[in-house]
mmCIF file as Biopython writes it, N, C-alpha, C and O atoms, coordinates in Angstrom:
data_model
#
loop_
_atom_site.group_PDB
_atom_site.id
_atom_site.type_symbol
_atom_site.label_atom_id
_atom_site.label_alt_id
_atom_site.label_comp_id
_atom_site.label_asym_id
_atom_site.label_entity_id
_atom_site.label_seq_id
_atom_site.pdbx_PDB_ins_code
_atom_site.Cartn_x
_atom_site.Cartn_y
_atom_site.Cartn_z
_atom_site.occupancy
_atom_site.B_iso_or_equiv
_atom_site.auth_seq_id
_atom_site.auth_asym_id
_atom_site.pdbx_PDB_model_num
ATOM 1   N N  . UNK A ? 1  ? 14.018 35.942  -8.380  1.0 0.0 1  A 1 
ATOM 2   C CA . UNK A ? 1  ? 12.914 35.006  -8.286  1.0 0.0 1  A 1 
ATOM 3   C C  . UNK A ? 1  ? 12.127 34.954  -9.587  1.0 0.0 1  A 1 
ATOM 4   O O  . UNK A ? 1  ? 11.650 33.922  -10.059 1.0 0.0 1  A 1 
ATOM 5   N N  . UNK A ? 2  ? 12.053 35.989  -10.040 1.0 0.0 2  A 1 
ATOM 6   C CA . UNK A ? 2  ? 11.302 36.270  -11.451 1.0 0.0 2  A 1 
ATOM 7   C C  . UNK A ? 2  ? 12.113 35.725  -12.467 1.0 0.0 2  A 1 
ATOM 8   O O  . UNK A ? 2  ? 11.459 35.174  -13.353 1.0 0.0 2  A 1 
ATOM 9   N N  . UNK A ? 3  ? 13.446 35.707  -12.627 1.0 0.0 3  A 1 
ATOM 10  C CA . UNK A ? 3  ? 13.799 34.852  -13.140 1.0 0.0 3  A 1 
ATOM 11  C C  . UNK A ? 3  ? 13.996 33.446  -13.674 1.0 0.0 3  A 1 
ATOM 12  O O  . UNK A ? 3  ? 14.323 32.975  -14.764 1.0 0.0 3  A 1 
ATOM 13  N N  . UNK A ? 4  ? 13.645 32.919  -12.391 1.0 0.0 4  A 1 
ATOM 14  C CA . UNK A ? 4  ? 13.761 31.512  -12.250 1.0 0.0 4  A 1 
ATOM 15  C C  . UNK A ? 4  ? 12.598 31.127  -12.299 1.0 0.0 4  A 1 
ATOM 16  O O  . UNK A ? 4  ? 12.288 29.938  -12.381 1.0 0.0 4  A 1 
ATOM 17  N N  . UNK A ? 5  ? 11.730 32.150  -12.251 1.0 0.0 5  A 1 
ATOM 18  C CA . UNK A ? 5  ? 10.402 31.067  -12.792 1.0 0.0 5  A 1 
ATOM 19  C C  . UNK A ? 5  ? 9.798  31.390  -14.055 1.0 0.0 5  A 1 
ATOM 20  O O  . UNK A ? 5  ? 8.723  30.935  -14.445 1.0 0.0 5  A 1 
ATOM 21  N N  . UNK A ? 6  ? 10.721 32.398  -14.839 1.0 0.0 6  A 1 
ATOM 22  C CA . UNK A ? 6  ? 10.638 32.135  -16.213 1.0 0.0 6  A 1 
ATOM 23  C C  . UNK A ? 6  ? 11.342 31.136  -16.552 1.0 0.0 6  A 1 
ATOM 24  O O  . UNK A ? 6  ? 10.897 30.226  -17.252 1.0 0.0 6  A 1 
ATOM 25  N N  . UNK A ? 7  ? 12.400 31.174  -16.147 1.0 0.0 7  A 1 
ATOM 26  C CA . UNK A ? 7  ? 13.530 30.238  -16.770 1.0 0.0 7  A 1 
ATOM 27  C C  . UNK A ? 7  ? 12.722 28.587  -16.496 1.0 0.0 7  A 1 
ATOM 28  O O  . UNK A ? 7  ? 13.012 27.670  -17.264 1.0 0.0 7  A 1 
ATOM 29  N N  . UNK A ? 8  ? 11.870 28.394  -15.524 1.0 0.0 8  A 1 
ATOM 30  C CA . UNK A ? 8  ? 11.604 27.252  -15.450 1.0 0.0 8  A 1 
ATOM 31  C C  . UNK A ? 8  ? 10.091 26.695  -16.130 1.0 0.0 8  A 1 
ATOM 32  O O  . UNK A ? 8  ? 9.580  25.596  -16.350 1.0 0.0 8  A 1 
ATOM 33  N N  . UNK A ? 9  ? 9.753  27.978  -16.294 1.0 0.0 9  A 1 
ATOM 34  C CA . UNK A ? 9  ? 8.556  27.923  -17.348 1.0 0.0 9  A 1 
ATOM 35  C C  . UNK A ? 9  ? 8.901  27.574  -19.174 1.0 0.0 9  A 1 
ATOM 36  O O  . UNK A ? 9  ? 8.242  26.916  -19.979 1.0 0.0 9  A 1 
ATOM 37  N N  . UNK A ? 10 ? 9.992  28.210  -19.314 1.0 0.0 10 A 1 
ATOM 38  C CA . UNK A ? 10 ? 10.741 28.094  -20.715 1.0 0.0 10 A 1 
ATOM 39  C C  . UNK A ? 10 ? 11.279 26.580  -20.876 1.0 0.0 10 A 1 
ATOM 40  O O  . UNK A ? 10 ? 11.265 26.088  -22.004 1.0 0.0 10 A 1 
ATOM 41  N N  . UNK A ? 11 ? 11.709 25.896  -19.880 1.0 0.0 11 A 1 
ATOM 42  C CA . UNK A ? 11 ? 11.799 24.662  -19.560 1.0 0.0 11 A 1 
ATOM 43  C C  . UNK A ? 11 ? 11.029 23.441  -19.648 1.0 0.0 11 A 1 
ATOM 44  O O  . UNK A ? 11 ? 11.370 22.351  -20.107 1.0 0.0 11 A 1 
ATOM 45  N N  . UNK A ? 12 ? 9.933  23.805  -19.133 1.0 0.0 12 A 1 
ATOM 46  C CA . UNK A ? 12 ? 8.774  22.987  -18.892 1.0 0.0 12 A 1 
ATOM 47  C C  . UNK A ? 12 ? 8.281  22.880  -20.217 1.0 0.0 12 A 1 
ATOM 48  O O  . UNK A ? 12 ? 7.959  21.790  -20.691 1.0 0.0 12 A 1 
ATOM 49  N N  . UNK A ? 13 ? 8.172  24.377  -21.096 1.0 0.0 13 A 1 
ATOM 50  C CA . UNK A ? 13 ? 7.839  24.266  -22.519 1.0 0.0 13 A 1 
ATOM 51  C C  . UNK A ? 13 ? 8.139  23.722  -23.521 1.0 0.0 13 A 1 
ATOM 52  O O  . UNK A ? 13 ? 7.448  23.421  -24.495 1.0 0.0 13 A 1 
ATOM 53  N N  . UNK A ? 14 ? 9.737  23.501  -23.204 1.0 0.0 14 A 1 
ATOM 54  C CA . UNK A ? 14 ? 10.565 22.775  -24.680 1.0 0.0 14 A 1 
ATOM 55  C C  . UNK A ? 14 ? 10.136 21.158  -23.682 1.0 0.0 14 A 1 
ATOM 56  O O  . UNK A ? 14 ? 9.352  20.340  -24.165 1.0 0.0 14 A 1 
ATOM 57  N N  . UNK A ? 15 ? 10.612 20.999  -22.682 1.0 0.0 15 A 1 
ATOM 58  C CA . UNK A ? 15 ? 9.986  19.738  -22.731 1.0 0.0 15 A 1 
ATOM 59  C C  . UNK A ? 15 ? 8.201  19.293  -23.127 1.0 0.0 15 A 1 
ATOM 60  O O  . UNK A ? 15 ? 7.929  18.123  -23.398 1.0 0.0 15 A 1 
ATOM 61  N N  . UNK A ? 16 ? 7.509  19.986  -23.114 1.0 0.0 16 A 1 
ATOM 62  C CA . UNK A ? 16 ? 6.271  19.283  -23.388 1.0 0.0 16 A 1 
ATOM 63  C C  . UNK A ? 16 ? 6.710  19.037  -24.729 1.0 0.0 16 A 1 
ATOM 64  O O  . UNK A ? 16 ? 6.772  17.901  -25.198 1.0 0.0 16 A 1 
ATOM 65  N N  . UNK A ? 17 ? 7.007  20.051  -25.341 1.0 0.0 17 A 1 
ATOM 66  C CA . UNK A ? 17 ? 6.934  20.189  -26.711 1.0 0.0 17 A 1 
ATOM 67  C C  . UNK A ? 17 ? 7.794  19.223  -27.716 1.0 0.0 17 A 1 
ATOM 68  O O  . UNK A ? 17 ? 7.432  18.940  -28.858 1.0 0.0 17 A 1 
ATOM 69  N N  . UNK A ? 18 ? 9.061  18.744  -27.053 1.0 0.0 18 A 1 
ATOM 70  C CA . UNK A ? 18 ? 9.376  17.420  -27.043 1.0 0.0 18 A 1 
ATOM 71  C C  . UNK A ? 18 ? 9.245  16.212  -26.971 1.0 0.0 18 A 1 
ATOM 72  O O  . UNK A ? 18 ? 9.731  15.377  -27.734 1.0 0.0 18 A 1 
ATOM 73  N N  . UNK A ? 19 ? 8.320  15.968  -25.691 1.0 0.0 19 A 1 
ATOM 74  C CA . UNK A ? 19 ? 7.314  14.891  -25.585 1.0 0.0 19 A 1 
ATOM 75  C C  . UNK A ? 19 ? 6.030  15.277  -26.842 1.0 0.0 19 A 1 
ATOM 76  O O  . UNK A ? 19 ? 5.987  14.404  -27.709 1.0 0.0 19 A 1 
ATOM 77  N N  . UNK A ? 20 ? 5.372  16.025  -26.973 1.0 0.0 20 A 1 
ATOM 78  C CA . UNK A ? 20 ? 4.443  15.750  -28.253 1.0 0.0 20 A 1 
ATOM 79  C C  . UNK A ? 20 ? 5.251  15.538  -29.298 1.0 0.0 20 A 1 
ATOM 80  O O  . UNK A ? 20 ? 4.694  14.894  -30.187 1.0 0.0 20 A 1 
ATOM 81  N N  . UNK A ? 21 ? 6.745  15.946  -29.596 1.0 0.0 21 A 1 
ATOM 82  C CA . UNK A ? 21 ? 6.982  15.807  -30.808 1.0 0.0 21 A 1 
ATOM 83  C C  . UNK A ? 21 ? 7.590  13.831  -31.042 1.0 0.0 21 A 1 
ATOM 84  O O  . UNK A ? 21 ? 7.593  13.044  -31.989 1.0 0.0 21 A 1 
ATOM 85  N N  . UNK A ? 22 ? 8.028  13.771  -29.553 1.0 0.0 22 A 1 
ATOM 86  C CA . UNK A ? 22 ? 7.943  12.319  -29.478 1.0 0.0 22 A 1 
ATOM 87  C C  . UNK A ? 22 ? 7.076  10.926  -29.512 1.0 0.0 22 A 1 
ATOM 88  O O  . UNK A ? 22 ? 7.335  9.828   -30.006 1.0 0.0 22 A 1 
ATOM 89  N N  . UNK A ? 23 ? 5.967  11.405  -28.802 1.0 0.0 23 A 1 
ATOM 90  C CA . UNK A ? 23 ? 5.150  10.721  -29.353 1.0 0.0 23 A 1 
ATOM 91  C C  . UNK A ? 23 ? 4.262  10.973  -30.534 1.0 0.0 23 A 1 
ATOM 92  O O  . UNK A ? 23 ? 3.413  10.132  -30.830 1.0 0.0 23 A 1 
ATOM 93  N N  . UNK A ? 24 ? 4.418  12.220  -31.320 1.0 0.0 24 A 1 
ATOM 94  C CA . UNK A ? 24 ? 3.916  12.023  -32.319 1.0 0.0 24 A 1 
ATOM 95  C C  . UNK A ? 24 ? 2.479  13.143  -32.493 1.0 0.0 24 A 1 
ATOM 96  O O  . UNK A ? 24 ? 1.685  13.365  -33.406 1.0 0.0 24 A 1 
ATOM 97  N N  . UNK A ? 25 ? 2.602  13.490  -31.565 1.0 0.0 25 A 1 
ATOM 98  C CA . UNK A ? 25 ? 0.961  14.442  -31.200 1.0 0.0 25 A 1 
ATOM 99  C C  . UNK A ? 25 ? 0.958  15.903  -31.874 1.0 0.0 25 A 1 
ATOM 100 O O  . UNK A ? 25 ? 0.023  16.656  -32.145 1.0 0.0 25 A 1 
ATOM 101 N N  . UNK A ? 26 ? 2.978  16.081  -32.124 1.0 0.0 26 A 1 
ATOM 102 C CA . UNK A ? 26 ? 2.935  17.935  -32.931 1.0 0.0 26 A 1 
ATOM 103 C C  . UNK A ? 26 ? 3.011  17.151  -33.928 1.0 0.0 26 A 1 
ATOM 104 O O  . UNK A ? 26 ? 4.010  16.530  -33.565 1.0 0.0 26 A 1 
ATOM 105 N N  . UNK A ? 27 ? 2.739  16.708  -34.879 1.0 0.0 27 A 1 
ATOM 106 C CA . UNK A ? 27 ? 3.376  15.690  -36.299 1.0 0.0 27 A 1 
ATOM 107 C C  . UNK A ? 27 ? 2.297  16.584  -37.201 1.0 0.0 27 A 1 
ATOM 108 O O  . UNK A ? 27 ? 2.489  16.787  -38.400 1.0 0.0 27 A 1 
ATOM 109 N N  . UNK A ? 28 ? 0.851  17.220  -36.301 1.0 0.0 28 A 1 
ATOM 110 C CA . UNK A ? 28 ? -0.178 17.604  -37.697 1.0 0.0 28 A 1 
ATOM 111 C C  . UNK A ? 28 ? 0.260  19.253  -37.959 1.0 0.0 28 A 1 
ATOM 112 O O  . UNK A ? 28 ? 0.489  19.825  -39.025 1.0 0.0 28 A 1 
ATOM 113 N N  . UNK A ? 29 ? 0.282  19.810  -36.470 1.0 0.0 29 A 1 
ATOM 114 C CA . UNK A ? 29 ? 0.899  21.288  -35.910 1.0 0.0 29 A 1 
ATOM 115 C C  . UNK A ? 29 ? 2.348  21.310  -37.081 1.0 0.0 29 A 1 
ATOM 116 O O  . UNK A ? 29 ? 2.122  22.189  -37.913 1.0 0.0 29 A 1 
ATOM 117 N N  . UNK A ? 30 ? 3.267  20.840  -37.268 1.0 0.0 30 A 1 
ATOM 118 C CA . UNK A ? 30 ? 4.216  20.363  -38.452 1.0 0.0 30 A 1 
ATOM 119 C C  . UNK A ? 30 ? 4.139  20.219  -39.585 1.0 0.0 30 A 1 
ATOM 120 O O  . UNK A ? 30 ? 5.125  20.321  -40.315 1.0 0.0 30 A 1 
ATOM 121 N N  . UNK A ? 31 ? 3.021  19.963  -39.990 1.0 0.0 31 A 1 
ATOM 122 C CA . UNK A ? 31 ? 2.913  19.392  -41.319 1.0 0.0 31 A 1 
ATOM 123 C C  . UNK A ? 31 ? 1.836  20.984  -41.769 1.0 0.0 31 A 1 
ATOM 124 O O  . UNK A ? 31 ? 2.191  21.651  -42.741 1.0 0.0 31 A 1 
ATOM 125 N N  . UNK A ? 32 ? 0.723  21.362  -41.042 1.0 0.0 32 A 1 
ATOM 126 C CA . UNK A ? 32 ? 0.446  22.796  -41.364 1.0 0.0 32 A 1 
ATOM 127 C C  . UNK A ? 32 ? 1.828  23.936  -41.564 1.0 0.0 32 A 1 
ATOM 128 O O  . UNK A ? 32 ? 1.936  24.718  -42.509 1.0 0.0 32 A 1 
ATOM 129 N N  . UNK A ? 33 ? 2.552  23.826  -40.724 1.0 0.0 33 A 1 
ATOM 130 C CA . UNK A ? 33 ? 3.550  24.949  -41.501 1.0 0.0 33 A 1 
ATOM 131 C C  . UNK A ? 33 ? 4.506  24.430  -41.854 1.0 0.0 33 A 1 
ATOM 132 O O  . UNK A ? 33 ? 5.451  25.071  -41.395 1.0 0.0 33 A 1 
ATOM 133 N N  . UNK A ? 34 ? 4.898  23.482  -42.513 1.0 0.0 34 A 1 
ATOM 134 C CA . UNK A ? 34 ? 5.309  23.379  -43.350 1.0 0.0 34 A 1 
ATOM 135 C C  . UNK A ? 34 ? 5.747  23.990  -44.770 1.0 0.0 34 A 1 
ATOM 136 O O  . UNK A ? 34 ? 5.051  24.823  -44.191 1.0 0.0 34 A 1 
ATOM 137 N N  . UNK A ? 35 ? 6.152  24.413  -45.951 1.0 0.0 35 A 1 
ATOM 138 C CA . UNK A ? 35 ? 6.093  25.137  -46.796 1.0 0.0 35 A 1 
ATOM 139 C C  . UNK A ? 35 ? 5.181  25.356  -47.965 1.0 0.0 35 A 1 
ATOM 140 O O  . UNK A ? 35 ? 4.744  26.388  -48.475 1.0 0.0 35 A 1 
ATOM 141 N N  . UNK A ? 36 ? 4.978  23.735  -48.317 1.0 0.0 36 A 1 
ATOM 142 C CA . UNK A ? 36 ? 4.467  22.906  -49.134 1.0 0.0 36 A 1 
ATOM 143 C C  . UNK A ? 36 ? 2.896  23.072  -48.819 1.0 0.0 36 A 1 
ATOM 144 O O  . UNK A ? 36 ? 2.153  23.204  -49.792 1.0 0.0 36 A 1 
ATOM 145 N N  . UNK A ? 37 ? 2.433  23.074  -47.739 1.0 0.0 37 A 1 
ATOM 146 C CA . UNK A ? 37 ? 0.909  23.582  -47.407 1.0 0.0 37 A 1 
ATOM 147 C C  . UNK A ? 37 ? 0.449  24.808  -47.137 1.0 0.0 37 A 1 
ATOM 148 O O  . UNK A ? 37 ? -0.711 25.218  -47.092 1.0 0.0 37 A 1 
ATOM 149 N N  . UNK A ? 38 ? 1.922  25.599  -46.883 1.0 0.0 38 A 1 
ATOM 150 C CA . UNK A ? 38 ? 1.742  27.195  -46.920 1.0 0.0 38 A 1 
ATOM 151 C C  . UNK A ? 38 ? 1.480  27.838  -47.944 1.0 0.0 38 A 1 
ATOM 152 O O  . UNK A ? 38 ? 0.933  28.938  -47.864 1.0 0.0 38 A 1 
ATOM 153 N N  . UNK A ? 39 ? 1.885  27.173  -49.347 1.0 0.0 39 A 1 
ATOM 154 C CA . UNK A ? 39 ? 2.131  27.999  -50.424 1.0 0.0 39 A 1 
ATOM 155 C C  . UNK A ? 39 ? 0.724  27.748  -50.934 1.0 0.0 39 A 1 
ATOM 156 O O  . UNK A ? 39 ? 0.091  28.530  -51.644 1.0 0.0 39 A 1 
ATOM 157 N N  . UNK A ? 40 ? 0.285  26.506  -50.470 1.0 0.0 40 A 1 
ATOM 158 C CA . UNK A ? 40 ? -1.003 26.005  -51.381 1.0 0.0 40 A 1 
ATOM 159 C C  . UNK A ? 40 ? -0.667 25.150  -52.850 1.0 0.0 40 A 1 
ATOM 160 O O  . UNK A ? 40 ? -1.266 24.997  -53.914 1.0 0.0 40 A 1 
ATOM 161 N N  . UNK A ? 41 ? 0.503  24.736  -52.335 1.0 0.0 41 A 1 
ATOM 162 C CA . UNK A ? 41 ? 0.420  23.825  -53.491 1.0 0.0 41 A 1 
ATOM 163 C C  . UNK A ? 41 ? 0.088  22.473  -53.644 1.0 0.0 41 A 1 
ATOM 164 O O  . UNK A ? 41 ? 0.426  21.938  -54.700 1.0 0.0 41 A 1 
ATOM 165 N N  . UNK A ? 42 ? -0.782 21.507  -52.409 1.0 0.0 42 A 1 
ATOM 166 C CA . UNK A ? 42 ? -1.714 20.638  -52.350 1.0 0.0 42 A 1 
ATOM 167 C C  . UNK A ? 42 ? -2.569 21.421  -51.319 1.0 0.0 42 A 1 
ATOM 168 O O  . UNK A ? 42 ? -2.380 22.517  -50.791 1.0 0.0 42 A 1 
ATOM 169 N N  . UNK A ? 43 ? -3.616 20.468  -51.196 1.0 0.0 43 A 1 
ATOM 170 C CA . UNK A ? 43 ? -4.919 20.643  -50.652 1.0 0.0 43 A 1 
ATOM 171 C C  . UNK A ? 43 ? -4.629 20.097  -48.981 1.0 0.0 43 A 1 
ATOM 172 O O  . UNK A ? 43 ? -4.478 18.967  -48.515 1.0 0.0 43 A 1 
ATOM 173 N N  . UNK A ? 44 ? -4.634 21.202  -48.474 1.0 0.0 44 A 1 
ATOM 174 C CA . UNK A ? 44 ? -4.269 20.898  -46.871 1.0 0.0 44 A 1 
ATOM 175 C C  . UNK A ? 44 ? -5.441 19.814  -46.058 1.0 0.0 44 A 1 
ATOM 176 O O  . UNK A ? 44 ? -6.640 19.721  -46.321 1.0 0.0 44 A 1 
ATOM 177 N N  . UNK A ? 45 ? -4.759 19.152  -45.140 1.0 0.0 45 A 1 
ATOM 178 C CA . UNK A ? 45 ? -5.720 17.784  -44.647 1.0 0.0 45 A 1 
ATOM 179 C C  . UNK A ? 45 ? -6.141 18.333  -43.621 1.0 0.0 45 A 1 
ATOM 180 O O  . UNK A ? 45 ? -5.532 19.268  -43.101 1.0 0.0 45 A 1 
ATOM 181 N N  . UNK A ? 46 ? -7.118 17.907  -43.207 1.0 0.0 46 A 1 
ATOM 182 C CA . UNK A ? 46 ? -7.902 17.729  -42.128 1.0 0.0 46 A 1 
ATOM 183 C C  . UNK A ? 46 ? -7.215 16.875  -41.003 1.0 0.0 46 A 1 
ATOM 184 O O  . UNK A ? 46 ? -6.492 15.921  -41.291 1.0 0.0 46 A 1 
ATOM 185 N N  . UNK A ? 47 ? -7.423 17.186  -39.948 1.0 0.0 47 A 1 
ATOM 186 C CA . UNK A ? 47 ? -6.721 16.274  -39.088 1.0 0.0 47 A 1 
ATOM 187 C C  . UNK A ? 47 ? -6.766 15.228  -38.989 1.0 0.0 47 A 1 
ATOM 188 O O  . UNK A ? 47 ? -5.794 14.560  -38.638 1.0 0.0 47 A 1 
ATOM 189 N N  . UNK A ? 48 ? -8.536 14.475  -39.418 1.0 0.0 48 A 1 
ATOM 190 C CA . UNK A ? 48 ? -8.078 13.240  -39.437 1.0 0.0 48 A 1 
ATOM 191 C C  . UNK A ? 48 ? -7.677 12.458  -40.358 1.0 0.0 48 A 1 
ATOM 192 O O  . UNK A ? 48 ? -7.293 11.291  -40.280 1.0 0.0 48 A 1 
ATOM 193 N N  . UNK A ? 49 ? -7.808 13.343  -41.493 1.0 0.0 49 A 1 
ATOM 194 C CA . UNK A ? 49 ? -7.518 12.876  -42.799 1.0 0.0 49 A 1 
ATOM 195 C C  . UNK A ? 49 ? -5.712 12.917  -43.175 1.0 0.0 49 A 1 
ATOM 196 O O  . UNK A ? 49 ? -5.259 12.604  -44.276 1.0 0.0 49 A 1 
ATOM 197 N N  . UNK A ? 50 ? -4.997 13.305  -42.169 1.0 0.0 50 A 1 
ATOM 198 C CA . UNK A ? 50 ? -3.529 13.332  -41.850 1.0 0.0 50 A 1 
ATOM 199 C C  . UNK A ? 50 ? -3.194 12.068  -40.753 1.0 0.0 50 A 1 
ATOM 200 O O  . UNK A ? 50 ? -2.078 11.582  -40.568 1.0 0.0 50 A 1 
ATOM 201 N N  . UNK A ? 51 ? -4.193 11.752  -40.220 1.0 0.0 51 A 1 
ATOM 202 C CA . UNK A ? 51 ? -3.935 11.144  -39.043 1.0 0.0 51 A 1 
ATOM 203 C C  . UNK A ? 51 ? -4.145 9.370   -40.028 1.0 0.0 51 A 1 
ATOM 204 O O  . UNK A ? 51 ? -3.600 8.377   -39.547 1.0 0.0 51 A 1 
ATOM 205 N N  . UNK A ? 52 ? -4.879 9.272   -41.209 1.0 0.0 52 A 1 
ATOM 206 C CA . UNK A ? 52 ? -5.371 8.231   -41.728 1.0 0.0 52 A 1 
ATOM 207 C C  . UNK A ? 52 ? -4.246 8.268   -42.923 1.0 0.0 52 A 1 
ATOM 208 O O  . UNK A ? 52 ? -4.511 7.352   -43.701 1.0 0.0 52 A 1 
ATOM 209 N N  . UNK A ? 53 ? -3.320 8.851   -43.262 1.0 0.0 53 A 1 
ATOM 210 C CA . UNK A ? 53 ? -2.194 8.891   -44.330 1.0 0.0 53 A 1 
ATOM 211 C C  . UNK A ? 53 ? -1.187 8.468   -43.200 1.0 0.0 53 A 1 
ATOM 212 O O  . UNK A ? 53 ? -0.271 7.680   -43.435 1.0 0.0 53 A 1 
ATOM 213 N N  . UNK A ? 54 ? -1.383 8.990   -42.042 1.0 0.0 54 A 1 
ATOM 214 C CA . UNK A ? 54 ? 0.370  8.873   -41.392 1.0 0.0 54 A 1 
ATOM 215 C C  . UNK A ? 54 ? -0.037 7.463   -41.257 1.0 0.0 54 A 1 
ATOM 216 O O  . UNK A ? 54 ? 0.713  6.728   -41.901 1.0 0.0 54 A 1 
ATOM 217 N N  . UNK A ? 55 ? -1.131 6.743   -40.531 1.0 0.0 55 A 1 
ATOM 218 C CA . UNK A ? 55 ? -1.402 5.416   -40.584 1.0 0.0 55 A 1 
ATOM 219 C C  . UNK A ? 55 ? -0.908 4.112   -42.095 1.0 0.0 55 A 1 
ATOM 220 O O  . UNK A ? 55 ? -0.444 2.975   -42.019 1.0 0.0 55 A 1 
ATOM 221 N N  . UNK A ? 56 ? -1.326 5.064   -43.453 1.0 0.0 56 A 1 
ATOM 222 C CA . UNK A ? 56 ? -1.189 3.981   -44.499 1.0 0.0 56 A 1 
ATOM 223 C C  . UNK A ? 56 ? 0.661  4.428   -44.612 1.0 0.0 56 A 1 
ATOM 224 O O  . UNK A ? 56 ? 1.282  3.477   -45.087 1.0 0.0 56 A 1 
ATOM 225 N N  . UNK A ? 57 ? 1.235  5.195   -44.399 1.0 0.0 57 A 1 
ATOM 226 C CA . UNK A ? 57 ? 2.314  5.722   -44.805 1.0 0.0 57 A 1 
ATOM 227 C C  . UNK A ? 57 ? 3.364  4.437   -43.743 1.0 0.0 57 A 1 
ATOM 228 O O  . UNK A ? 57 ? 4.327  3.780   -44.138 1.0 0.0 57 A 1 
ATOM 229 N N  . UNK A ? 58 ? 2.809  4.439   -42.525 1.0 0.0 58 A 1 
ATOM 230 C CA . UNK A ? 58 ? 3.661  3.548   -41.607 1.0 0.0 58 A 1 
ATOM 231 C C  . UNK A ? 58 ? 3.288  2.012   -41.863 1.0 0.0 58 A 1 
ATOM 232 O O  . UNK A ? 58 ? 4.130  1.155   -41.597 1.0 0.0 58 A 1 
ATOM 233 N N  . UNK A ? 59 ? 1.975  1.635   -42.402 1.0 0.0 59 A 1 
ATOM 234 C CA . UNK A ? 59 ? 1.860  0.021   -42.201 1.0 0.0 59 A 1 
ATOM 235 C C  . UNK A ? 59 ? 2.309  -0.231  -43.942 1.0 0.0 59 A 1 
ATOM 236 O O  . UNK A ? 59 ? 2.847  -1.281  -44.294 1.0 0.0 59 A 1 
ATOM 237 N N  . UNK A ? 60 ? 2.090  0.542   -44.615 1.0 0.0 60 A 1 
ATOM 238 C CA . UNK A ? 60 ? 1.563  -0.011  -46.061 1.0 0.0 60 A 1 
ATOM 239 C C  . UNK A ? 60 ? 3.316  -0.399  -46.863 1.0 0.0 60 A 1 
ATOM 240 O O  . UNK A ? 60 ? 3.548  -0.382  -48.072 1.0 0.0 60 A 1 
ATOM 241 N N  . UNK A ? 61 ? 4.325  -0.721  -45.740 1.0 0.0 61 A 1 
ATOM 242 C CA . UNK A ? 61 ? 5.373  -1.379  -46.693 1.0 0.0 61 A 1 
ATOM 243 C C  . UNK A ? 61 ? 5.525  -2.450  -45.801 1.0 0.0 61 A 1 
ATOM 244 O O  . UNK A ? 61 ? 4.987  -2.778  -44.743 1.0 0.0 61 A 1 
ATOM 245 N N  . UNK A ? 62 ? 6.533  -2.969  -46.624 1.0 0.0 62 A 1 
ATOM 246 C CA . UNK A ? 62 ? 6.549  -4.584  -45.837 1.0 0.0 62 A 1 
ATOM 247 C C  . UNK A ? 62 ? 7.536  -5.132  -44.469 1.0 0.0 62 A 1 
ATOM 248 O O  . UNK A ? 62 ? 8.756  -4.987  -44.549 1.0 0.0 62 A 1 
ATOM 249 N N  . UNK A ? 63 ? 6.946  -5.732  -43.290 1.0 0.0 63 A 1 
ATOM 250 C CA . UNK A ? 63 ? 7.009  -5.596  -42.216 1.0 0.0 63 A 1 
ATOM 251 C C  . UNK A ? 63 ? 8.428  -6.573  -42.529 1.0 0.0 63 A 1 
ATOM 252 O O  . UNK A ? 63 ? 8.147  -7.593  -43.159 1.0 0.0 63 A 1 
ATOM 253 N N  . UNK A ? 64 ? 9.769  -6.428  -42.217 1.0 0.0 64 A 1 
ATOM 254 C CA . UNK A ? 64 ? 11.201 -7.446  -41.969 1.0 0.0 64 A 1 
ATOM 255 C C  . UNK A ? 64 ? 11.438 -7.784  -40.307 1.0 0.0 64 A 1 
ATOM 256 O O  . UNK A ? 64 ? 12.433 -7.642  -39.595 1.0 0.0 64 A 1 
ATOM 257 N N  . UNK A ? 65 ? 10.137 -8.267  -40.036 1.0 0.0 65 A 1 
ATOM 258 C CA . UNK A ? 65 ? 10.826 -8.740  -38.856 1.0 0.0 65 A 1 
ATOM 259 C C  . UNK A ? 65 ? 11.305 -10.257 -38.784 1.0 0.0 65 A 1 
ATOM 260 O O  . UNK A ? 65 ? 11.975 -10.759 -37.881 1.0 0.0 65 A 1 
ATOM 261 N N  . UNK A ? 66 ? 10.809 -10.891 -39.947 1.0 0.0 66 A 1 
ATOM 262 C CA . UNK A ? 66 ? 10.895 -12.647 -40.029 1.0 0.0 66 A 1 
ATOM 263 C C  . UNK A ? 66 ? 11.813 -13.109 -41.499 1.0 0.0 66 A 1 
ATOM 264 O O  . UNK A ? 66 ? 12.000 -14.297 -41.762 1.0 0.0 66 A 1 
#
């Protein structure tokens, strides 16, 4: 019994953690460990100040839908 409700707890985990990584919600949790912000070799963002780059990073090229 103890088994199975680890096993279904370990479950439940990779799925959340899937869904945030799907919609996008682990993207800042990611970008902190990363290597590049570990080492200190830029100036680590603020959340919303990550949240306002992932924004110019997705609109700021040009839209081919027409």
């Amino acid at each position: 019994m103890r088994r199975a409700s680890k096993t279904t707890a370990r479950l439940l985990r990779r799925f959340w953690r899937g869904l945030r990584e799907w919609c996008g919600d682990y993207a800042y949790e990611s970008y902190l460990r990363s290597p590049r912000t570990q080492s200190g070799a830029c100036a680590t963002l603020t959340r919303q100040q990550f949240y306002v780059e992932q924004l110019d990073r997705r609109y700021s090229r040009p839209n081919r839908c027409c």
